[in-house]
C-alpha positions in Angstrom: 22.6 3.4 23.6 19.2 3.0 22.4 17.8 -0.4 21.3 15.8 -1.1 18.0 12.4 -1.7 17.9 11.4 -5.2 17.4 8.5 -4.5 15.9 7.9 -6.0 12.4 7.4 -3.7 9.8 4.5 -3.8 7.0 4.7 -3.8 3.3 4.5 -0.2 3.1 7.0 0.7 5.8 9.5 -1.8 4.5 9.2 -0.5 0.9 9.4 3.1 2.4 12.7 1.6 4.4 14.0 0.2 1.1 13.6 -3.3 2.9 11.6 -4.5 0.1 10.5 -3.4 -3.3 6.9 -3.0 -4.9 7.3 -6.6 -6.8 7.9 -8.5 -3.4 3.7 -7.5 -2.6 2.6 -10.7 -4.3 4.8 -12.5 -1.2 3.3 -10.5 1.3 0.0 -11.7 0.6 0.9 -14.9 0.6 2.7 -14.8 4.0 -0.9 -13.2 5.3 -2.5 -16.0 3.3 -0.6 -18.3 5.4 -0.3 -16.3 8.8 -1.7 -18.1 11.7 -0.9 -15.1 14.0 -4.3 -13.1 13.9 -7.0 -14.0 11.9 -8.9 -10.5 12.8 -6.2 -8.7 10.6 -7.4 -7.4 7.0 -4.5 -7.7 4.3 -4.8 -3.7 4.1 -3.9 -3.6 7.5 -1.2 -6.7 7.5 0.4 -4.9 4.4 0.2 -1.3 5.7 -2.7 0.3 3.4 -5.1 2.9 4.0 -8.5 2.0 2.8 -8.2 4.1 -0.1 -4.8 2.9 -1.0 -5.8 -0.7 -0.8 -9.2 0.1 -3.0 -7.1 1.9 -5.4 -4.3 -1.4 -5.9 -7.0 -3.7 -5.3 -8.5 -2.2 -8.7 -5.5 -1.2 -10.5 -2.1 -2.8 -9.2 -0.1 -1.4 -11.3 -0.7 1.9 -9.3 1.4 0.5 -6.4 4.2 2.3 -7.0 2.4 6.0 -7.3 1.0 4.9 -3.9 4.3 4.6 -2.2 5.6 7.3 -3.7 2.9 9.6 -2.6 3.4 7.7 0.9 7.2 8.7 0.4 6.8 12.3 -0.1 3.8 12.7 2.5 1.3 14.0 -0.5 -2.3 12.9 -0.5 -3.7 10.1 -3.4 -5.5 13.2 -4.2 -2.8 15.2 -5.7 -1.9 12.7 -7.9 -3.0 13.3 -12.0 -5.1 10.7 -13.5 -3.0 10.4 -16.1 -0.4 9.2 -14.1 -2.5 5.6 -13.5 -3.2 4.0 -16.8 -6.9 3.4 -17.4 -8.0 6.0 -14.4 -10.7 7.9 -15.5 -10.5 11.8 -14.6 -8.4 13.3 -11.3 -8.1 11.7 -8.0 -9.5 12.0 -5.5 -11.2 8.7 -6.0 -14.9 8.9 -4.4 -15.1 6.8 -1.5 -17.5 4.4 -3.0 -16.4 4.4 -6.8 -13.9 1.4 -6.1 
């Protein structure tokens, strides 16, 4: 019989888990807002971003959920239209120092 990991999960792995849903991000800041477990831990890394996933919803929020979709289905930001995140200039990928 094999145990479950007691590991918590992130943002990102939860939503992927259907454990929580985009909208509940605005929470997850505020528990790393209010964390006292590790101060040495970036909200990218406490809610499970890659640097160029946090960048891109750090600029535009409202691309959270073509993030975890392209998290979902293992396909890079890069493959992801413009078009598809409103007020996004041109195609993906975003240049590293654009954001």
């Amino acid at each position: 019989m094999s145990k479950s990991c007691d590991i918590p999960r992130n943002f990102v792995e939860k939503c992927l888990a259907d454990e929580a849903l985009a909208d509940d991000i605005d929470d997850y800041v505020g528990l790393w807002h209010d964390s006292e477990s590790d101060p040495g831990v970036s909200l990218a890394d406490f809610l499970g971003f890659s640097d160029l996933e946090y960048r891109l919803w750090a600029e535009k929020p409202h691309a959270l959920p073509l993030i975890l979709n392209a998290r979902w289905h293992g396909v890079p930001l890069g493959s992801i239209h413009a078009a598809e995140v409103e007020g996004c200039p041109a195609w993906f990928p975003i240049p590293l120092g654009s954001l």
